[in-house]
VEXNU-953515 format. One record per atom (N, C-alpha, C): x, y, z. Coordinates in steps of 0.2 Angstrom, whole numbers, plus 5000, padded with zeros to 4 digits. Layout:
% VEXNU-953515
XYZ;...
END
This chain:
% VEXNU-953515
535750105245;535750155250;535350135257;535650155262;535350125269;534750185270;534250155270;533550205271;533550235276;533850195282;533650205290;534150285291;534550275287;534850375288;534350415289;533650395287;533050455286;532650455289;532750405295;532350405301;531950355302;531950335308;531350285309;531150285315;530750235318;530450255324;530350195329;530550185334;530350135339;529850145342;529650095345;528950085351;529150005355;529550035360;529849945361;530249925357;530449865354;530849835351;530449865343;529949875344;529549875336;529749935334;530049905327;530349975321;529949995316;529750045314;529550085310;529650135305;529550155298;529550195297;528850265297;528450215297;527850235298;527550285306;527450375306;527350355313;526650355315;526150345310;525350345312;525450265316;525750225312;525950155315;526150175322;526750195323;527150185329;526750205332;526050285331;525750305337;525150265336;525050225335;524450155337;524750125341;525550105340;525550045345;525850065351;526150135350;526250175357;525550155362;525050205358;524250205363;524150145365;524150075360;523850025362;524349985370;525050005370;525349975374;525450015378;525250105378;525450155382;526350155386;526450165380;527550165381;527550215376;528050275376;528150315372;528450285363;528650355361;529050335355;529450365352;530250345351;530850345350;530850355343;531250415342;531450435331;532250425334;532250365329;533050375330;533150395320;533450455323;533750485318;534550495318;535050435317;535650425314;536050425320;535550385327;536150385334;536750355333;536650305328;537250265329;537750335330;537850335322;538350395320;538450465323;537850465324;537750545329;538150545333;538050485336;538250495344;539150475344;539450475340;540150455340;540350505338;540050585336;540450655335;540350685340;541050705339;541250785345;540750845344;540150835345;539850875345;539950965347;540350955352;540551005357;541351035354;541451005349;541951035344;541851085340;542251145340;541951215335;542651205331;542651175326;543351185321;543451235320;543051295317;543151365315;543251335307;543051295305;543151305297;542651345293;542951365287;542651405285;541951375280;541351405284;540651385280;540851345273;540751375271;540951375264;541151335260;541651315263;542251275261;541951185264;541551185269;541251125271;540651125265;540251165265;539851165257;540051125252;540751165251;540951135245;541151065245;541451035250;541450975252;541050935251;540450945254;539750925253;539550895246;539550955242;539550925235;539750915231;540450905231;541050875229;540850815230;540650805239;540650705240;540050695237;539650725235;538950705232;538850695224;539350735222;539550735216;540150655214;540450665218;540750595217;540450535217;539750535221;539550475221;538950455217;538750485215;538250485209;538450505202;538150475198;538250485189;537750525190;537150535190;536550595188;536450635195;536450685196;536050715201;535450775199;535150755202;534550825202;534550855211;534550935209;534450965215;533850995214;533550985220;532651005219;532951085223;532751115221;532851215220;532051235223;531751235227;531251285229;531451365229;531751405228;532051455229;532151505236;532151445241;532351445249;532951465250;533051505257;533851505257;534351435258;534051375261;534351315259;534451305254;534251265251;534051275243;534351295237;534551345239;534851415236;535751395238;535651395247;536351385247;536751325243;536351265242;536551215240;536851215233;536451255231;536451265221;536651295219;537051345225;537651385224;538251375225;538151325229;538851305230;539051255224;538951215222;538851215215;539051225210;538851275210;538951325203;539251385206;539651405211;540151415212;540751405213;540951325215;541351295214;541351245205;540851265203;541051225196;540751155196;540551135201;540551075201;539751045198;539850995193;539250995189;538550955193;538050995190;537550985192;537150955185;536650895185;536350875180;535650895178;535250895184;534750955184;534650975190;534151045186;533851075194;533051055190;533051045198;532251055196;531751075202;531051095199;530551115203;529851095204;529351095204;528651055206;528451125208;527651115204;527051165205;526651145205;525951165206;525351155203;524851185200;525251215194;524951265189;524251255188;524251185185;523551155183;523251155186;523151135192;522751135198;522451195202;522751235202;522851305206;522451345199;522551385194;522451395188;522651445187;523451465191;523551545195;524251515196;524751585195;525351575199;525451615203;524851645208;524651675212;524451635219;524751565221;524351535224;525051515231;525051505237;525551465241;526251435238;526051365236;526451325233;526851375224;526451415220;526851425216;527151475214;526751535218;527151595218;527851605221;528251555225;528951555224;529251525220;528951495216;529351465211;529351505204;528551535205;528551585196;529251635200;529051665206;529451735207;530051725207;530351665212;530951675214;531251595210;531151545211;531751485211;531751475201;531051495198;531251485190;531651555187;531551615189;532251655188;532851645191;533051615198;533751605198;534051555196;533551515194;533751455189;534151485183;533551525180;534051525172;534451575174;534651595180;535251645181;535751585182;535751545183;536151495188;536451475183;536051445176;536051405170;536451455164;536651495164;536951555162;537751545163;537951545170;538651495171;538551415171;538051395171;537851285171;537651275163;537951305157;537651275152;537551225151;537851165151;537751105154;537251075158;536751085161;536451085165;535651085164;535351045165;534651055161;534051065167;533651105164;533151115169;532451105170;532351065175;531451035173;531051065179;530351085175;529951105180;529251055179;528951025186;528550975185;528051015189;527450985184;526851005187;526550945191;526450925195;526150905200;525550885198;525150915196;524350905197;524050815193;524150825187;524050755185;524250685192;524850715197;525250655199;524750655205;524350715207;524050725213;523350695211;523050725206;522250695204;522450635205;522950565204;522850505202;523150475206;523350505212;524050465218;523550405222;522850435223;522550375227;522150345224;522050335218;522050275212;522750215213;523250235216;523850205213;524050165218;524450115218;524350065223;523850045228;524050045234;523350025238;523350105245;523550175242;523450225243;522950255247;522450225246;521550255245;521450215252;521650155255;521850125260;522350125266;523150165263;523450155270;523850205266;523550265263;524050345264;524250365270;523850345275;524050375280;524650365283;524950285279;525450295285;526050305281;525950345273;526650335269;526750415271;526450435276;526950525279;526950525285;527550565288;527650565296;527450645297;527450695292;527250755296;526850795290;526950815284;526650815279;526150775274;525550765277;525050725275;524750755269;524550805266;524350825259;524550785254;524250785250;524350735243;524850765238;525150815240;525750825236;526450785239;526450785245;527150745248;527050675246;526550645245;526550555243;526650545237;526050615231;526250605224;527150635224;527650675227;528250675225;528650605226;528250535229;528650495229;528650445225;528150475218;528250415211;528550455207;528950505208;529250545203;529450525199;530150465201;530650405199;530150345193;529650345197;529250305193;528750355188;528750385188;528150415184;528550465176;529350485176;529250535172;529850485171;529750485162;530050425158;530750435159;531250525159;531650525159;532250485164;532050505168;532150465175;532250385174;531650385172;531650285172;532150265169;532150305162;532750285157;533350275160;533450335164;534250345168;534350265172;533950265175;534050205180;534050135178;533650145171;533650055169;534350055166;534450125165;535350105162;535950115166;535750075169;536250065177;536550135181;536350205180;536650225180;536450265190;536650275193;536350305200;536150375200;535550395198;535250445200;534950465207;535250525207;535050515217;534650595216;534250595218;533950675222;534150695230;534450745226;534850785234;534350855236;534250835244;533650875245;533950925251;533650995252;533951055257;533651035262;533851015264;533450975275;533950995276;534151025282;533651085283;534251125291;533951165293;534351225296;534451185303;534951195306;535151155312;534751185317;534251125320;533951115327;534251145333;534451185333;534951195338;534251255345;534451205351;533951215355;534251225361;533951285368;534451305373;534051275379;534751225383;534551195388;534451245395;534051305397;534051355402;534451315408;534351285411;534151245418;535151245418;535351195413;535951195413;536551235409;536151295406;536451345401;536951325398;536451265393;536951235387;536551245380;537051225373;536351215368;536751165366;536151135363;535951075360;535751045353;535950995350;535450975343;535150945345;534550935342;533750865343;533450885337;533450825333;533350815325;532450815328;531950835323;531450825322;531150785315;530650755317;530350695310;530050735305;530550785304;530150815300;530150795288;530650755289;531050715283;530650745278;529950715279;529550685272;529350755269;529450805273;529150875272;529250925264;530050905265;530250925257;530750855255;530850805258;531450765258;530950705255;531150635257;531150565258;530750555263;529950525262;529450505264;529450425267;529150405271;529250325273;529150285268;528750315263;528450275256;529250215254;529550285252;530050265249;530550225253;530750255260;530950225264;530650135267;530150125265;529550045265;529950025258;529850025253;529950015245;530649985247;531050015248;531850015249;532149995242;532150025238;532250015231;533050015230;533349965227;534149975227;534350045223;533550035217;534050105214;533850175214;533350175221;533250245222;533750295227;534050325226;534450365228;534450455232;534450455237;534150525240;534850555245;534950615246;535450645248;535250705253;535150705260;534950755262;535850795263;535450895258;536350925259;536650925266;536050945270;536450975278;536350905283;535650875284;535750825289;535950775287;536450725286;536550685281;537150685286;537250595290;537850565294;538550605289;538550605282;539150635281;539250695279;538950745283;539150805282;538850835291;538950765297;539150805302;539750865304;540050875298;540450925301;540051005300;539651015295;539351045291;538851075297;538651025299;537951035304;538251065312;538851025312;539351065319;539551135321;539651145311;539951215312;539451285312;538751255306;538251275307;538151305314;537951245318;537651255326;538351315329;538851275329;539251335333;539551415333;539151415324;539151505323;538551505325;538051475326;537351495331;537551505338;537751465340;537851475348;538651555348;538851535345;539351595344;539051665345;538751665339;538251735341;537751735345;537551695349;537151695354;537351685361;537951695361;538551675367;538851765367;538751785362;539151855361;538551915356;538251915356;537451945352;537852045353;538152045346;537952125346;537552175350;537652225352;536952235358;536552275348;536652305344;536352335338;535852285336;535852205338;535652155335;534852155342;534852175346;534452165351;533752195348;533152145349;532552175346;532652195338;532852155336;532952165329;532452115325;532552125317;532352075313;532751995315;533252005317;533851965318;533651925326;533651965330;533551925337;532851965342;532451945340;531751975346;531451935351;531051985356;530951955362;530151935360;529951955354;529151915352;529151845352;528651815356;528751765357;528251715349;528151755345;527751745341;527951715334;528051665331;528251665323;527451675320;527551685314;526851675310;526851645305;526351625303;526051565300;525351575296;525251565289;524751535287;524351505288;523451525290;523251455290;522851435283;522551385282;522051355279;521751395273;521551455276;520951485272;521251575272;521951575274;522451605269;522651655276;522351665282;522551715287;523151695289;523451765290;524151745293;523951755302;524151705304;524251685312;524551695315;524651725320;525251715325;525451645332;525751625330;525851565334;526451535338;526551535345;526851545351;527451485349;527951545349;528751485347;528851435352;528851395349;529151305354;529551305357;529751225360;530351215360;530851225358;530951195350;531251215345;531351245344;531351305344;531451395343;531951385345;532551435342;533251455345;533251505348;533351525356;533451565360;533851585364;534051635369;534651655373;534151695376;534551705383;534351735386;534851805389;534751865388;535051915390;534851945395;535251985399;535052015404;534152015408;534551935408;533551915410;533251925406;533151925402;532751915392;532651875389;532251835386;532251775382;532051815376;532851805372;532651815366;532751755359;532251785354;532451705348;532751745342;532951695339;533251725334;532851695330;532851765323;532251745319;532851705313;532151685308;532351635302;532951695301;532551765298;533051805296;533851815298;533851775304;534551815309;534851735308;534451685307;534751625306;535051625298;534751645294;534951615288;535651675286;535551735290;536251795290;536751735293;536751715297;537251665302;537551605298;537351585294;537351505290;537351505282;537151555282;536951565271;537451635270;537851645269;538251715269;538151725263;537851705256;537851725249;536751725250;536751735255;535951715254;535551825255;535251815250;535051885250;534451915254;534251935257;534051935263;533251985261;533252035253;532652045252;532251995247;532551925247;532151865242;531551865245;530951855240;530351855241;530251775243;529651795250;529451725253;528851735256;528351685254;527651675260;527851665266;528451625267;528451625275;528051535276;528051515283;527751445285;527151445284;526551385283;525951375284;525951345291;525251365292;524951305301;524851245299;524651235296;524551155295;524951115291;525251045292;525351025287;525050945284;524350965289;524050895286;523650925281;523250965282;522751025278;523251075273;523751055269;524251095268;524051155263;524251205262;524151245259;524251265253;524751225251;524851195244;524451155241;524351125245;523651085242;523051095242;522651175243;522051205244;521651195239;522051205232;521351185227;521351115227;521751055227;521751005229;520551015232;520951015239;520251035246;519651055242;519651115239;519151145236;519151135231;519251095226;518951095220;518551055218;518250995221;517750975222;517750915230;517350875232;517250845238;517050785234;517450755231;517450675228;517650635234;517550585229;517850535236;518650505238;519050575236;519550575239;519750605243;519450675241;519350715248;519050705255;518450655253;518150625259;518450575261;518650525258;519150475261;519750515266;520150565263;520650605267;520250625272;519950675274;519650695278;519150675282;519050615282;518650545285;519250495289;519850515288;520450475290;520850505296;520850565292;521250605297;520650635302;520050645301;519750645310;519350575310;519750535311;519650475312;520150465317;521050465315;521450465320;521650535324;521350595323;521050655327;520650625334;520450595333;519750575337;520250495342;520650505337;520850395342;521350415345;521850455344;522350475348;522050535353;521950515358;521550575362;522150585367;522650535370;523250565371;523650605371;523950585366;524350615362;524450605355;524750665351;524750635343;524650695340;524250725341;523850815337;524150865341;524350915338;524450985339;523851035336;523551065340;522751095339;523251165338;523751185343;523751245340;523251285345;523151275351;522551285356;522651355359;523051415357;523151485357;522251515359;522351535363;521451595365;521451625359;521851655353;521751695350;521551655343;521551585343;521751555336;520951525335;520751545330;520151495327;520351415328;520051375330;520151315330;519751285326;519951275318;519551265312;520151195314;519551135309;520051085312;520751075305;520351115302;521051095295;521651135297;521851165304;522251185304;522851175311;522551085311;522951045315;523551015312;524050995317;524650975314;524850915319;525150845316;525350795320;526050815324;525950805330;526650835334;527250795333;527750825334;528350795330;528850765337;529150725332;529350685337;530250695337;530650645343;531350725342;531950655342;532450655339;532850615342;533450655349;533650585350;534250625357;534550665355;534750695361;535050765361;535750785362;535950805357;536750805356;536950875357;537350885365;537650965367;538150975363;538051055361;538651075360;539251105363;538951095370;539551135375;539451085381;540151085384;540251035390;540251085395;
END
């Protein structure tokens, strides 16, 4: 499998997967940095084409071709509306699934009261065995994390240059999900007996962003991969028999990401007036977010935000009005914590942080304000709101965006 579908990063002619790297040698040379994320291919779709197919039926295409090309599949089920979509379609076309699985950190945490596993006690381990009720067939695994995280920077040369095996999720649970393959016996077995086991990951809701000046919208992919997906780790490795699937962004299911985008733009070209000020489209310019030490923030929507403007209005439309638009089987009173502020200080990883200040915690925390402190440029998002405590665990590395592909000419 070609790694490079999952992004990588220029600085000059120098290629990357790594972007701690690429923003070193950005600064030392002072020239920007380039995420190509799958131009080739991108750039050769009629982006600006609204087929009108039916959602649904592109789903099931999806993984039908996923299913065709793998002997094993595992679909990792957070019990998110992506996620959800993926796993349903599925097991609503019938089309077999070899497991689902999920990652906690029971052990660590000592609580299934915590960030990271109260979605999965609440929500994605009962829709499992609801799923598994029509998938008898189907096996289901929940992995605990914690052993993989207490031991990840003992393991290779980790304790050294973690920093550069993640582009946006620095926490010590996105590095330990990338020996999974290596670490849990089941899996090894699959592979040493020639067989292609791939993990298919829900990456994620279409980037769809509004050009005011020329009043068009647009894709522009963000490095956001390693976050639930495929880390640089494994993207360095390049292992013939590692195998990974993003359902939505993934060069072979540009059609899936077109049609996506243009019932977004559709309903923001044509926005019910009932839907004004809603849960579905507000003029708050605000998302919210977790931080650190568990308050919920208010924090001033980006670029990235999807927006329209009405009668001289700038309104966004929330996850809620997004996931109405693109999830039509997705149930809308599912329980969710919602985003975190940070994803180097992750929130998932908080007992990680606090359960003792050994020397891995210091080692992390001695690295990352170390390139805090070296990229004074560029490189960190503080999050610098008048109203936001500026504790430093609740910085985020800024994200980097590939070209921008309209959907309206």
């Amino acid at each position: 499998m070609n790694k490079d579908q999952f992004g990588y990063y220029l600085v000059g002619d120098y290629k990357t997967y790594s972007k701690i790297e690429a923003l070193e040698i950005a600064h030392n040379l002072n020239i920007p940095i380039s995420w190509i994320f799958n131009d080739d291919v991108f750039s050769t779709h009629p982006w600006h084409i609204d087929t009108q197919e039916d959602i649904k039926k592109l789903y099931k295409k999806r993984a039908e071709q996923i299913r065709d090309k793998y002997d094993y599949i595992v679909l990792w089920y957070s019990g998110g509306s992506d996620s959800f979509t993926m796993l349903n379609t599925f097991q609503e076309n019938n089309i077999h699934v070899d497991e689902i699985a999920q990652y906690h950190a029971y052990e660590g945490e000592k609580t299934w009261d915590s960030y990271l596993n109260k979605e999965i006690e609440t929500v994605a381990i009962p829709q499992t065995k609801e799923f598994l009720q029509k998938m008898p067939h189907t096996k289901h695994r929940i992995v605990d994390l914690t052993p993989l995280i207490k031991s990840v920077y003992d393991m290779d040369d980790n304790r050294f240059d973690f920093i550069y095996k993640s582009n946006k999720s620095f926490g010590p649970d996105q590095l330990a999900r990338t020996y999974f393959r290596e670490k849990i016996p089941d899996w090894q077995k699959i592979i040493a007996s020639g067989k292609k086991l791939c993990f298919v990951w829900a990456t994620d809701k279409p980037p769809v962003k509004y050009d005011q000046d020329n009043n068009k919208y647009y894709l522009e992919f963000p490095d956001i991969i390693d976050g639930a997906g495929v880390g640089p780790r494994t993207q360095m490795l390049n292992r013939k028999e590692e195998y990974d699937e993003l359902f939505y962004w993934s060069p072979d299911a540009m059609d899936i990401i077109a049609r996506q985008s243009h019932i977004i733009v559709n309903y923001l070209r044509n926005t019910p007036k009932q839907d004004l000020d809603s849960t579905y489209l507000t003029r708050d310019p605000y998302s919210y977010a977790m931080a650190f030490d568990g308050e919920v923030i208010p924090v001033l929507y980006r670029k990235s935000k999807t927006s329209t403007i009405i009668n001289n209005l700038k309104y966004y439309l929330t996850t809620k009005g997004l996931n109405r638009l693109i999830y039509p089987d997705w149930k809308e009173d599912t329980f969710t914590l919602g985003k975190q502020l940070s994803n180097i200080f992750n929130i998932r990883d908080r007992w990680w942080f606090n359960e003792h200040q050994d020397k891995d915690q210091t080692m992390f925390i001695g690295a990352i304000q170390s390139y805090y402190k070296k990229f004074t440029r560029w490189g960190f998002d503080f999050f610098k709101q008048s109203h936001l405590n500026h504790d430093f665990r609740n910085i985020n590395i800024d994200q980097c965006f590939s070209k921008k592909y309209y959907l309206e000419i």
